[in-house]
N, C-alpha and C positions, 0 to 999 in steps of 0.2 A: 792886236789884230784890229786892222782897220774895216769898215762893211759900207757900202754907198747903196742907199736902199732909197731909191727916189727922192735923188737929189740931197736924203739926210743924211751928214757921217755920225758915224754913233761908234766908240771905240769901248772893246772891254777888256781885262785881262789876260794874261794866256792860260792862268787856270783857272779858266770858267768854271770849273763844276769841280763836284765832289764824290765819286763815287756810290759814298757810303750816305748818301744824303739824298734828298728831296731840292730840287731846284724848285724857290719859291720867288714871288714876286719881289719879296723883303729882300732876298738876298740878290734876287734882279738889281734890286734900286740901292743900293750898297756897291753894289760892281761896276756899274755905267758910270761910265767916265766920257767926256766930249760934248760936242753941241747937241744939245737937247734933250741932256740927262735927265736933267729934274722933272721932264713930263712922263706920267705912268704910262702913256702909251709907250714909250721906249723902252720903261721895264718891265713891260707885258711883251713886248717885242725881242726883246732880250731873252726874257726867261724861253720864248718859243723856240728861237735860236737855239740857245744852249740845250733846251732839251729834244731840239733836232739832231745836236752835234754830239750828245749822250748816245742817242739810242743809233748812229752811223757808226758811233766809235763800237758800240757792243756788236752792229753787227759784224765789224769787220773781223772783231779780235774773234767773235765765232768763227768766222772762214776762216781764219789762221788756222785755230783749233783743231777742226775738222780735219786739213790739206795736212796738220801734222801727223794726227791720228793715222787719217790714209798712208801718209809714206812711212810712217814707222811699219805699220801691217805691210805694205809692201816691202820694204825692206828686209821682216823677219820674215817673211813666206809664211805670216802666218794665215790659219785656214780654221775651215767650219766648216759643221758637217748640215747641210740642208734639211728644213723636218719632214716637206714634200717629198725632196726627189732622191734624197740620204746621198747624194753626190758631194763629195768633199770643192769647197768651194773660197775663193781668197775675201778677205777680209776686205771690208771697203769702207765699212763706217765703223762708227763707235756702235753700234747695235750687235755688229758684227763680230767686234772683237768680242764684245761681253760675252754673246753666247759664245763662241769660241773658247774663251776662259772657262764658263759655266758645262761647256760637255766636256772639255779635257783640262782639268786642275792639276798637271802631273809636272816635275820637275821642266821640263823641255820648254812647256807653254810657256810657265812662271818666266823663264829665264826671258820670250818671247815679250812679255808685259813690261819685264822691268826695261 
């Protein structure tokens, strides 16, 4: 992946990051590859990158999450019973399924969850 950031190309690998890890400066300046690697301000610049491109990547893969959560509960019709208005009501979140599971634990739901 190429980046033109004021006139400078700074190129780095496609796997920037590591999940299960810490993106640190060290491992900035191990990874920067291009013109004008060897200055820390590009592996300060780098590491900001990548843990821009970290934490877009997390939030996307949440919206996924979520959007599957919702259409699976759409899908099974599954519901909850409201604690206010005791009106049986459709699942929308992951909040919603839980309590859902939590008032009714009985074959039907279960089959709903799986």
């Amino acid at each position: 992946m190429t980046t033109s950031t004021e006139s400078t190309l700074t190129q780095w690998r496609w796997d920037r990051f590591d999940a299960k890890k810490v993106t640190s400066v060290a491992w900035a300046s191990r990874n920067c590859i291009g013109h004008d690697s060897h200055l820390p301000e590009r592996h300060q610049e780098m590491q900001q990158r990548v843990l821009q491109d970290e934490k877009a990547a997390s939030r996307i893969i949440t919206s996924e999450l979520h959007l599957l959560l919702h259409d699976a509960a759409h899908i099974t019709n599954m519901t909850y019973r409201c604690k206010l208005t005791q009106q049986t009501l459709a699942c929308i979140n992951s909040k919603d399924i839980r309590l859902a599971w939590m008032q009714d634990g009985g074959k039907e739901n279960l089959k709903r969850l799986a």
